[in-house]
N, C-alpha and C positions, 0 to 999 in steps of 0.2 A: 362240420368244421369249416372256421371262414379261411380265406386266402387272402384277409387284408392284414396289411403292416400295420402296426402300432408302433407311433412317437412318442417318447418319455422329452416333456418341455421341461425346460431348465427358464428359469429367471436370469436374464442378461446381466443385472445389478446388483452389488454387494447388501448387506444386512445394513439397513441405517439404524445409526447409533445416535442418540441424542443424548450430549454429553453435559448438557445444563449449562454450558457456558452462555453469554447473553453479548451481543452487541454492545459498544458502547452508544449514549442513547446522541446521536445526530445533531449538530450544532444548528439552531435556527437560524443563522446567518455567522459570515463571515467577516463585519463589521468589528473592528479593532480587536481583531483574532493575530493570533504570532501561526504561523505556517510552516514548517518544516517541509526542506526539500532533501530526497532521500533518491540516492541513484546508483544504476548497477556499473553504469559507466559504459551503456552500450548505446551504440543509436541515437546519435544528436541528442540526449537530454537535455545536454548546457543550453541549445536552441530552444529547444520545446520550457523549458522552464522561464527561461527571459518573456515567449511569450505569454505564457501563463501568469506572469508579475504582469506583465501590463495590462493584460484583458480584467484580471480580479482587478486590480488596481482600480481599474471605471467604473467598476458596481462596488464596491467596498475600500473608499478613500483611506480608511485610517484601518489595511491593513496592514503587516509588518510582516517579512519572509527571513526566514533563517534558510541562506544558502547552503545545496549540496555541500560546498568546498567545507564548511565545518563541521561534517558528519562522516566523512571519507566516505572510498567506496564498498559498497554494502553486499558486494562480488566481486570473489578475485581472493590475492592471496592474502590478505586481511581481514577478511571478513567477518570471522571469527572474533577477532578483539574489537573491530567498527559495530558490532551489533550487539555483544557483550558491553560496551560503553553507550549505547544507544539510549539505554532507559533516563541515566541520571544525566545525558546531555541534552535532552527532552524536557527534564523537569529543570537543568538549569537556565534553560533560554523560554522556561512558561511557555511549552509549545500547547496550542490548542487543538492543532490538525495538522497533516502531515499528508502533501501528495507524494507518491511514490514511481519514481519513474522508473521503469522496468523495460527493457527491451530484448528482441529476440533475433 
C-alpha cells in the first residue's frame, strides 16, 4: 500500500465555443473613410478623440469623423435607447469604422 496523495487537476478555463460568427473583413486604409466616435463618457475621451482627428487627419487627408455628441452616451442612463438607435444612425451618416472610446 503507497502513502502518496493523489491530485484530481481540473482545467482553469471554460469549454470554447466556436460560434461561426466571423469578423467583419478590416479596412485596407482609412482614406476618405466616415469614422464614428462612440463614448462612455468617462475619462477624457472628448480629449483623446480631438487628438485622434488630428493625428488620422496627417495620414488620411480626406478623412471625415462623425462626433461622439451625435451618438450620445453609450453608458449611463440611456444607453439602452443610444445603442438601440445605433445601428440605423451608422448607416445614416455611411459610417465606415468606428473608434470606440471606453474608459475605466
Amino acid at each position: 500500500m503507497s502513502n502518496e496523495e493523489k491530485y484530481e487537476v481540473v482545467w482553469p478555463s471554460g469549454r470554447w465555443v466556436q460560434t461561426g460568427a466571423r469578423l467583419a473583413k478590416r479596412l485596407e486604409s482609412l482614406e476618405g473613410k466616415v469614422v464614428a466616435q462612440l463614448w462612455d463618457m468617462v475619462f477624457k475621451g472628448d480629449k483623446m478623440f480631438e487628438v485622434w482627428e488630428e493625428e488620422l487627419a496627417k495620414r488620411y487627408p480626406n478623412i471625415k469623423f462623425i462626433s461622439w455628441r451625435e451618438f450620445g452616451e453609450i453608458h449611463g442612463p440611456n444607453e439602452h435607447k443610444v445603442l438601440e438607435e445605433l445601428p440605423a444612425k451608422l448607416k445614416e451618416f455611411n459610417v465606415d469604422a468606428v473608434i470606440c472610446g471606453v474608459g475605466c
